[in-house]
TORGU-566413 format. One record per residue: residue number from 1; x, z, y of N, C-alpha, C, O in turn; residue in one letter. Coordinates in steps of 0.001 Angstrom, whole numbers, plus 500000, padded with zeros to 6 digits. Example, Ala and Ser with C-alpha at 12.3 -4.5 7.8 and 13.67 -1.06 7.14 Angstrom:
[pt 1; [513190; 507800; 494310]; [512300; 507800; 495500]; [513200; 507800; 496700]; [514236; 508465; 496681]; A] [pt 2; [512850; 507080; 497750]; [513670; 507140; 498940]; [512900; 507870; 500030]; [513409; 508039; 501138]; S] 
This chain:
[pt 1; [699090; 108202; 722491]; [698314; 108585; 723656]; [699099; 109590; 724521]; [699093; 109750; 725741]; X] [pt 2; [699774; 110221; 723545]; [700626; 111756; 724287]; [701634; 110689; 725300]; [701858; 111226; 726384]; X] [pt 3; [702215; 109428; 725169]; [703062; 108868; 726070]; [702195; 108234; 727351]; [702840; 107526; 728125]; X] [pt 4; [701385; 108352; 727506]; [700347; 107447; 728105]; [699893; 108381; 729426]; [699967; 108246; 730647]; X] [pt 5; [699300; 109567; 728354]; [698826; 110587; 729506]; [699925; 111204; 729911]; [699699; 111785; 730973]; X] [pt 6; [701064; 111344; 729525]; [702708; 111849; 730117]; [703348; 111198; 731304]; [703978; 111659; 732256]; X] [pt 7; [702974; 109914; 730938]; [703193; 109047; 732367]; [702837; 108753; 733798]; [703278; 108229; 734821]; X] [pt 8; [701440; 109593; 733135]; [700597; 109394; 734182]; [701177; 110373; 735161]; [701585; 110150; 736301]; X] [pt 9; [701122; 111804; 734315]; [701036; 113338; 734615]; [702798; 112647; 735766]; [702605; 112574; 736980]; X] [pt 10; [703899; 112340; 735365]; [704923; 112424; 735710]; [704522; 111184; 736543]; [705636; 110990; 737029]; X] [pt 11; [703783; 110236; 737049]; [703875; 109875; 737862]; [703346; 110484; 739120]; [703865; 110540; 740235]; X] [pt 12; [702267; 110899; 738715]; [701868; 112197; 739965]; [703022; 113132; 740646]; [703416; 113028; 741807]; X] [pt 13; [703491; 114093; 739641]; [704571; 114445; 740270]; [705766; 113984; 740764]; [706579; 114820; 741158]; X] [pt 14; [706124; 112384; 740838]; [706642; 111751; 741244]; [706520; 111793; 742618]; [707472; 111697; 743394]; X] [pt 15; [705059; 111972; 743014]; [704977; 112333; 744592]; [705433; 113341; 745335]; [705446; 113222; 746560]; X] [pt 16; [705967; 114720; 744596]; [706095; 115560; 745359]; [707642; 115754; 744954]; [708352; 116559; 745557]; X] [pt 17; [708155; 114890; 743797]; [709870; 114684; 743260]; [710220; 114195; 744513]; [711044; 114859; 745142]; X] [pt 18; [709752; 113125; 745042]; [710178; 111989; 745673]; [709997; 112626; 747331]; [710238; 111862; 748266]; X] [pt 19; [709648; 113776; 747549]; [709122; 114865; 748981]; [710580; 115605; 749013]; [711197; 115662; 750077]; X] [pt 20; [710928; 115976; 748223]; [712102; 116796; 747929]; [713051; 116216; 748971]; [713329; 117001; 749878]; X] [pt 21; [713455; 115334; 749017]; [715150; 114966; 749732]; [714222; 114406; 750921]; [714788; 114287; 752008]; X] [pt 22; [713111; 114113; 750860]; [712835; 113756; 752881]; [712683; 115316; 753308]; [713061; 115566; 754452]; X] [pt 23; [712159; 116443; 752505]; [712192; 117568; 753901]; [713807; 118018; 754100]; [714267; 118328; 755199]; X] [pt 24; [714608; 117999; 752821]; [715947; 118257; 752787]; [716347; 117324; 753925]; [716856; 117732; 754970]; X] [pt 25; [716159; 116405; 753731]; [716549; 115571; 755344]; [716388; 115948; 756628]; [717248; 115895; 757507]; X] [pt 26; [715093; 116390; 756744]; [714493; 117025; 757745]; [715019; 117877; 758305]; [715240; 117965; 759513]; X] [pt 27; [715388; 118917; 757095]; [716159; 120360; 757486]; [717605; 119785; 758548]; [717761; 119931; 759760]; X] [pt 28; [718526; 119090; 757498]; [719152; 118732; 758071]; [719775; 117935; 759135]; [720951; 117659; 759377]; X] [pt 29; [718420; 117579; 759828]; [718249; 116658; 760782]; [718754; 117511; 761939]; [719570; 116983; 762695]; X] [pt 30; [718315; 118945; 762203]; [718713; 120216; 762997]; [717632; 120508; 763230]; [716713; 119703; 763080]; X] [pt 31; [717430; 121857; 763699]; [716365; 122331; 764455]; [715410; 122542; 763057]; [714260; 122958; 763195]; X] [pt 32; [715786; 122325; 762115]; [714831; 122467; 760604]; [713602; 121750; 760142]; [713536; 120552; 760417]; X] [pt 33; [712622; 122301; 759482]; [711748; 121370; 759122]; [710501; 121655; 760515]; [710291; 122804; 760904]; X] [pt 34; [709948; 120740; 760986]; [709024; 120413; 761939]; [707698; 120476; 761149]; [707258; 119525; 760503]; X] [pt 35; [707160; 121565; 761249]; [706080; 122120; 760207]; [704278; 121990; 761146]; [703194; 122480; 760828]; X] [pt 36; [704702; 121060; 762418]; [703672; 120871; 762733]; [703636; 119423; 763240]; [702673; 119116; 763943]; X] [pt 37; [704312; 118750; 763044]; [704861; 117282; 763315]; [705684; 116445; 762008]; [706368; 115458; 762280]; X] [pt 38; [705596; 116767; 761073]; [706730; 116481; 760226]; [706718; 114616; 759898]; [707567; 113881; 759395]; X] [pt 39; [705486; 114380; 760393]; [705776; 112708; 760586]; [706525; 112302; 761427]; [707396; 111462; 761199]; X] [pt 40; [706220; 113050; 762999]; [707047; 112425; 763700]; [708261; 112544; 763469]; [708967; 111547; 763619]; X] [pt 41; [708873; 113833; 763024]; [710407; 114252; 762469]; [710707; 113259; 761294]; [711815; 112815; 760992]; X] [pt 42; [709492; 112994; 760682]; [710186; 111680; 759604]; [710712; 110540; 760145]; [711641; 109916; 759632]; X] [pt 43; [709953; 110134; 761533]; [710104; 109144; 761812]; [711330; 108529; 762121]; [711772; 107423; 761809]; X] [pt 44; [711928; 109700; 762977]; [713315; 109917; 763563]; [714912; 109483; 762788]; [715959; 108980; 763195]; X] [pt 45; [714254; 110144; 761083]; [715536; 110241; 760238]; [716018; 108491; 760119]; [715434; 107471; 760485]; X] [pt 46; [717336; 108708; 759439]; [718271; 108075; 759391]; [718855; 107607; 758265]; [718508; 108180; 757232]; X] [pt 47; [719755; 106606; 758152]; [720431; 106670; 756650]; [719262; 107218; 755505]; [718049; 107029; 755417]; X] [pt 48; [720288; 108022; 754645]; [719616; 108519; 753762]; [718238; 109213; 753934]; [717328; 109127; 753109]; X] [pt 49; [718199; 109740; 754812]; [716806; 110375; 755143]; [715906; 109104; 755376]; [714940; 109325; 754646]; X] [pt 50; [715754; 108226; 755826]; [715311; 107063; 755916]; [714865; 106470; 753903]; [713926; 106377; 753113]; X] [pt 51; [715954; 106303; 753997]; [715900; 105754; 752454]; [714995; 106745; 751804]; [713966; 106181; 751433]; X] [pt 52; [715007; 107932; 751552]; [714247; 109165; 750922]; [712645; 108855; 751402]; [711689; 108642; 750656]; X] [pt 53; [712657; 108889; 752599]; [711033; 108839; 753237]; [710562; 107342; 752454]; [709605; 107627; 751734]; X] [pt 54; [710866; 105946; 752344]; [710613; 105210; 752064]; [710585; 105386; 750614]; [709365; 105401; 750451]; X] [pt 55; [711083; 105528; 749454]; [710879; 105701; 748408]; [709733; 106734; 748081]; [708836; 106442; 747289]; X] [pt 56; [709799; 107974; 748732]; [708430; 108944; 748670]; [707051; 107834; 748893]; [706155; 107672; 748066]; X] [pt 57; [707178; 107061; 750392]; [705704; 106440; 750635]; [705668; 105369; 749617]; [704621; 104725; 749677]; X] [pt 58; [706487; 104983; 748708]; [706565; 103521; 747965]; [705658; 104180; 746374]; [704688; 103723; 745768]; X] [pt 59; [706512; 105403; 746131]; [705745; 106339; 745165]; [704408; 106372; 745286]; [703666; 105980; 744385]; X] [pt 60; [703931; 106909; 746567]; [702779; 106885; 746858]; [701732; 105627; 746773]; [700549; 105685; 746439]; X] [pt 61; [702287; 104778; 747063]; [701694; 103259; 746955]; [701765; 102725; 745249]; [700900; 102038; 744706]; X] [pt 62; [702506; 103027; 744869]; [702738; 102541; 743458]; [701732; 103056; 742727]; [701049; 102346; 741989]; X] [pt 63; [701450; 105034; 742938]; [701042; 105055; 741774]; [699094; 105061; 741752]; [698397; 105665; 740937]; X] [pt 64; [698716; 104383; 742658]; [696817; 104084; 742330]; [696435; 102743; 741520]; [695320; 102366; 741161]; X] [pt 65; [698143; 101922; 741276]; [698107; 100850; 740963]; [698139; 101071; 738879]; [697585; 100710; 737841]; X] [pt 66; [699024; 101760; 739331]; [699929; 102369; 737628]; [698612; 103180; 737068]; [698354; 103186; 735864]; X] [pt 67; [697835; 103834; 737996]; [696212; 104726; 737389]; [695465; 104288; 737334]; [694600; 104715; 736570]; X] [pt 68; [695231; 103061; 738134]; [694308; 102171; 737777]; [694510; 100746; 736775]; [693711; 099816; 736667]; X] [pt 69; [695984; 100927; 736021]; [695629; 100129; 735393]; [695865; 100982; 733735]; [695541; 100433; 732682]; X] [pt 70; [696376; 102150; 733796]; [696054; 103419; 732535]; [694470; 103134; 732462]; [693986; 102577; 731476]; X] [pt 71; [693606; 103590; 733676]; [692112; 103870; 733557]; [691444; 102222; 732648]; [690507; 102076; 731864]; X] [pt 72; [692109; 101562; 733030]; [691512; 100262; 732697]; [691802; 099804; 731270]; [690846; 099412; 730602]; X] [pt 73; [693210; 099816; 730652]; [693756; 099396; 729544]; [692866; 100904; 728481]; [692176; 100574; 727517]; X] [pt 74; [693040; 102548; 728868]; [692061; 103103; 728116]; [690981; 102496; 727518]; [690899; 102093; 726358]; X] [pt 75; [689623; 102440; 728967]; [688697; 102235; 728966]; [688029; 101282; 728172]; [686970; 101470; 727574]; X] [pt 76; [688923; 099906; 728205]; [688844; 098726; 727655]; [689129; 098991; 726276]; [688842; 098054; 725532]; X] [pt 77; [689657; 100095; 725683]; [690077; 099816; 724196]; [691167; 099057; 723735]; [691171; 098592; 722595]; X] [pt 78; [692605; 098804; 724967]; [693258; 097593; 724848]; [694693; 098616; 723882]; [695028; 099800; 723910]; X] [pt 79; [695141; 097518; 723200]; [696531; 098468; 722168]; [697049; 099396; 722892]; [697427; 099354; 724063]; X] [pt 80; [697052; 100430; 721968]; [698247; 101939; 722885]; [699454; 101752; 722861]; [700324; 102211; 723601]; X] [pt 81; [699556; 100818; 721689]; [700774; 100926; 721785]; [701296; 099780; 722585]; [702289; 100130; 723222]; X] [pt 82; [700927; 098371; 722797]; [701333; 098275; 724521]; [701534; 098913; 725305]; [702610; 099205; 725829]; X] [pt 83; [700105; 099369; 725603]; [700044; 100679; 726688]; [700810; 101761; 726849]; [700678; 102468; 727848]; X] [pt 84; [701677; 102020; 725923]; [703002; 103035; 725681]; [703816; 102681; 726068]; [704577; 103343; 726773]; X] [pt 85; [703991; 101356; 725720]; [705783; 100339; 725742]; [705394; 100267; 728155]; [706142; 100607; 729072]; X] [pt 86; [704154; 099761; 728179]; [704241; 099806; 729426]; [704502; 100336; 730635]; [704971; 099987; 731718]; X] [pt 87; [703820; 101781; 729842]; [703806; 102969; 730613]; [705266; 103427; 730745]; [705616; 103983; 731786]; X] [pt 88; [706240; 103199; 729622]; [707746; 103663; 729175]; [708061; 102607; 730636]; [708498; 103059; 731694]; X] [pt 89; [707797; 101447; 730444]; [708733; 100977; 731768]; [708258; 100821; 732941]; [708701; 100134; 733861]; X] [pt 90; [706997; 101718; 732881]; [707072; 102351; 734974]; [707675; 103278; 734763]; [708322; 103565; 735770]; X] [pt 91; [707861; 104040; 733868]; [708163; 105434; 733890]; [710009; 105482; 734349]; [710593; 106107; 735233]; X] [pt 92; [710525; 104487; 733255]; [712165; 104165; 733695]; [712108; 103173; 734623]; [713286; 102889; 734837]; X] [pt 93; [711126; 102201; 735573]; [711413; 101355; 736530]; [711383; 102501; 737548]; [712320; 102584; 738342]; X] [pt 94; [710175; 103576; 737598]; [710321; 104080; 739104]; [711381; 105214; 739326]; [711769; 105549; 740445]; X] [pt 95; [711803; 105762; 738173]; [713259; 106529; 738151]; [714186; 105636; 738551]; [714618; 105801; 739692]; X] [pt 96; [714635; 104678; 737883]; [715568; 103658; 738542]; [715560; 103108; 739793]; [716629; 102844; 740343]; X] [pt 97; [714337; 102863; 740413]; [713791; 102630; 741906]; [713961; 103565; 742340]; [714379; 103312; 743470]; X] [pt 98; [713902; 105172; 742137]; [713910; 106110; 743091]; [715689; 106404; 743096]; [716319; 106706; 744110]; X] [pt 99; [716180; 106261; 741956]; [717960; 106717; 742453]; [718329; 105490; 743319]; [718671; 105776; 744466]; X] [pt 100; [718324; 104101; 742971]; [718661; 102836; 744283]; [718167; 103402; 745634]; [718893; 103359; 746627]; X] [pt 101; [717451; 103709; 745650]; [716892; 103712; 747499]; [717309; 104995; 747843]; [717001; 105295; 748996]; X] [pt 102; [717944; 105900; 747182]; [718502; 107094; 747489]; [720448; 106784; 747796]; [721242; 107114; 748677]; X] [pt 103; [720519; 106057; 746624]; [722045; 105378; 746720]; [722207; 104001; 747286]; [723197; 103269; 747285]; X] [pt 104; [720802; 103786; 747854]; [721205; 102049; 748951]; [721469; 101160; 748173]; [722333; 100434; 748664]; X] [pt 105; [721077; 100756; 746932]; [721484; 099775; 745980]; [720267; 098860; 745647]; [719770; 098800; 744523]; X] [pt 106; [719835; 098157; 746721]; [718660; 097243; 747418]; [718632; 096228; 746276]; [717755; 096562; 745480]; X] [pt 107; [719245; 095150; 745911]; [719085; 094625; 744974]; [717973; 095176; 743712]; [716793; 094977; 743425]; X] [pt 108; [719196; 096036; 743137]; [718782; 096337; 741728]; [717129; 096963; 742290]; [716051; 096578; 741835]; X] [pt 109; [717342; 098094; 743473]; [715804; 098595; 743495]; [714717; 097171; 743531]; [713825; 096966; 742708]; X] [pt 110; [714917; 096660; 744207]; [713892; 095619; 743778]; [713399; 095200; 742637]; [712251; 094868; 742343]; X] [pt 111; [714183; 095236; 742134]; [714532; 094782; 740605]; [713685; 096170; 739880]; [712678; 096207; 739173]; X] [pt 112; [714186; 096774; 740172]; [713435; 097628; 739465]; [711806; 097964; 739797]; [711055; 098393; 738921]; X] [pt 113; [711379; 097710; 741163]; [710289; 097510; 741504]; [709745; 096551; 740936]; [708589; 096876; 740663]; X] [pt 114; [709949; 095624; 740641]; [709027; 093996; 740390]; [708809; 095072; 738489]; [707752; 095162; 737865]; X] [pt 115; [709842; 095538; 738172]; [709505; 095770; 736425]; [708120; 096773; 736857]; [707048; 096472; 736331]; X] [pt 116; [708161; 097837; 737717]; [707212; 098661; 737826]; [705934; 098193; 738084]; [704842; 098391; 737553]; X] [pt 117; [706422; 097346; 739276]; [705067; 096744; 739496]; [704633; 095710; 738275]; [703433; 095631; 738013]; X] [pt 118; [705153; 095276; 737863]; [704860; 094268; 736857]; [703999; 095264; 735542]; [702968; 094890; 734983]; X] [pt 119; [704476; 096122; 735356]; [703975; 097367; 734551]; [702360; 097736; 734435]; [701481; 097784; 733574]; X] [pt 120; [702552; 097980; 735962]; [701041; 098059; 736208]; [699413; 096997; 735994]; [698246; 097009; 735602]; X] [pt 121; [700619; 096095; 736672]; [699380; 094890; 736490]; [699370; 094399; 735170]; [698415; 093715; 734803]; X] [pt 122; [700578; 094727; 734179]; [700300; 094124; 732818]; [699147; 095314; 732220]; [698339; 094859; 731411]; X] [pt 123; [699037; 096577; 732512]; [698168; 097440; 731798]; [696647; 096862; 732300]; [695646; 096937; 731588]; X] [pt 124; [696668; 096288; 733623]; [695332; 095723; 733966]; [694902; 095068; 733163]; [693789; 095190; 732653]; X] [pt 125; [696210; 093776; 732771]; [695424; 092690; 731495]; [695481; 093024; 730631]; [695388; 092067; 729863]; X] [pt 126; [695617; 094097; 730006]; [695474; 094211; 728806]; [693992; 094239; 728650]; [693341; 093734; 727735]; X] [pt 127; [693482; 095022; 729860]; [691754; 095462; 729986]; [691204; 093964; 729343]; [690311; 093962; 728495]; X] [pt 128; [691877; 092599; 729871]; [691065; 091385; 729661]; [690459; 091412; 728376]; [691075; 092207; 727666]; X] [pt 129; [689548; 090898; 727803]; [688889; 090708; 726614]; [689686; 089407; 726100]; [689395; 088891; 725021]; X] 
């Protein structure tokens, strides 16, 4: 269970891991961080700053999918220890997804997305009876 609720916990903070290199972008965009606009200043970035903002909002999208399918495989009573092995590979798909889209390595991130996403929706069926 301790791997289960660990995953979760670190996918949350995945949201604000994954914040880190878009305001660093920001900063370095000039003129510093835009602390009353900082979307529109997102909007602007480039390259890597680009890549950073997109992996942060992808985080964000990923993880109601990855909690709602923890809440479900719990709830349901479905094996933990699936539910461990699963949780282990969002946990190393969205680390691996977050260094590709930081280092532009589009392929593999995909690749590593489909395991994450695949992650999630397998904890859904487990819920199945």
């Amino acid at each position: 269970m301790t791997i289960i609720i660990s995953s979760v916990i670190f996918a949350a903070l995945l949201l604000i891991i994954t914040k880190v290199p878009v305001g660093l972008a920001q900063v370095k965009q000039g003129g510093g961080y835009d602390y009353n606009l900082p979307r529109v200043q997102q909007a602007k970035l480039e390259g890597f700053g680009q890549r950073a903002l997109g992996c942060h909002q992808n985080s964000i999208e990923a993880f109601p999918y990855f909690a709602a399918g923890v809440a479900l495989a719990l709830i349901s009573g479905a094996s933990l220890e699936t539910a461990q092995w699963l949780c282990g590979i969002f946990v190393v798909s969205r680390i691996g997804y977050c260094l590709c889209y930081w280092m532009d390595i589009a392929l593999m991130r995909s690749t590593f997305w489909f395991f994450g996403f695949g992650s999630s929706i397998g904890l859904m069926v487990l819920a199945l009876p």
